[in-house]
C-alpha positions as CSV (number, residue, x, y, z in Angstrom):
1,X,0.1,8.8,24.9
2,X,-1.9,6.9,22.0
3,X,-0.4,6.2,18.7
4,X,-2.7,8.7,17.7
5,X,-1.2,11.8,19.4
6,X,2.4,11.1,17.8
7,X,2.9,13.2,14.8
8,X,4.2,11.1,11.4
9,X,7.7,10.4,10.7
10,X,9.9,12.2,8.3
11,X,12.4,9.5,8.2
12,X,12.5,5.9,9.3
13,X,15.6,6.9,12.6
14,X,13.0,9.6,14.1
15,X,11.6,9.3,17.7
16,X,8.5,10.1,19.4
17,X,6.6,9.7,15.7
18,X,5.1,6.9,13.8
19,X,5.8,5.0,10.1
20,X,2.6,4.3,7.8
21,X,2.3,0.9,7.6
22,X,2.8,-1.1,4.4
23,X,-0.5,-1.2,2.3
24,X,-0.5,2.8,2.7
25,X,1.6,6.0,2.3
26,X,1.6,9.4,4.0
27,X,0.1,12.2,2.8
28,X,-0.3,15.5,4.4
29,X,0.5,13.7,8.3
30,X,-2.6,10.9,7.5
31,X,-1.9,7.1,6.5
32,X,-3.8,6.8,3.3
33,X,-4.5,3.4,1.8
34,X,-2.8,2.3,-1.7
35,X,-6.1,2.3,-3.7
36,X,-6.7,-0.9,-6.2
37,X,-4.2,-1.6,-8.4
38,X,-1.5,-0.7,-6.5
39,X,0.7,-1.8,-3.0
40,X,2.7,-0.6,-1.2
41,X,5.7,-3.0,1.1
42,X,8.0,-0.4,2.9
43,X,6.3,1.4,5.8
44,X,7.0,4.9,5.6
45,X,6.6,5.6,2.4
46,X,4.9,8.9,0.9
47,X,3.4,7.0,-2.6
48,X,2.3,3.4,-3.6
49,X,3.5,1.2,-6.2
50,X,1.8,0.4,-9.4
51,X,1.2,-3.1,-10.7
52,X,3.7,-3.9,-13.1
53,X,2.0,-3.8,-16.5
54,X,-0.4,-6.6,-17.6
55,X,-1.3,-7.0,-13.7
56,X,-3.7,-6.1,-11.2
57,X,-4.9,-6.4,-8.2
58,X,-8.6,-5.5,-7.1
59,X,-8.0,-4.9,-3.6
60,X,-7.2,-1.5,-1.7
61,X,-4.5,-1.5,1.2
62,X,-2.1,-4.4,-0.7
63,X,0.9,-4.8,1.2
64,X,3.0,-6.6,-1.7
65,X,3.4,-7.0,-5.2
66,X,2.2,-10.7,-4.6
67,X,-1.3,-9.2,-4.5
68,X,-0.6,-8.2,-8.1
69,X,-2.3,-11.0,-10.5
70,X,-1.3,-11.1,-14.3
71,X,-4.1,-10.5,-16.3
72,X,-4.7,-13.2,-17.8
73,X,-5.1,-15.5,-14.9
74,X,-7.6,-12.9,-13.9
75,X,-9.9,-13.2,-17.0
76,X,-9.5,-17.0,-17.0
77,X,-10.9,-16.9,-13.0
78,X,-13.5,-14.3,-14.2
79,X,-14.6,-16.7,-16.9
80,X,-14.8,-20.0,-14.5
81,X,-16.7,-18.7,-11.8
């Protein structure tokens, strides 16, 4: 049986099924990346987190609020390169 064929998990002690991995979030049985500005670090979960405020990150499918860069240390890299 591929990964594929299992159906998504309701709940991180089910069998036969599979977890969303962190960087993404389920949505209507699919694995749907965490768009920019956002992460996502518990597999299984059905949303993304935001940046906290006066952060960001740029890149789809973050895993952890690491990938989350203030602002202004942003702009300053923007402005030097």
């Amino acid at each position: 049986m591929w990964l594929l064929d299992l159906p998504l998990c309701s709940n991180t002690t089910q069998l036969n099924c599979f977890l969303c991995s962190s960087g993404t979030y389920a949505s209507n049985g699919r694995c749907i990346t965490c768009p920019a500005g956002s992460y996502n670090d518990i597999p299984g979960s059905t949303s993304c987190k935001q940046c906290k405020p006066g952060s960001y990150n740029d890149l789809p499918g973050a895993s952890s609020e690491l990938f989350c860069i203030v602002s202004d240390i942003v702009d300053k890299l923007t402005l030097y390169n």
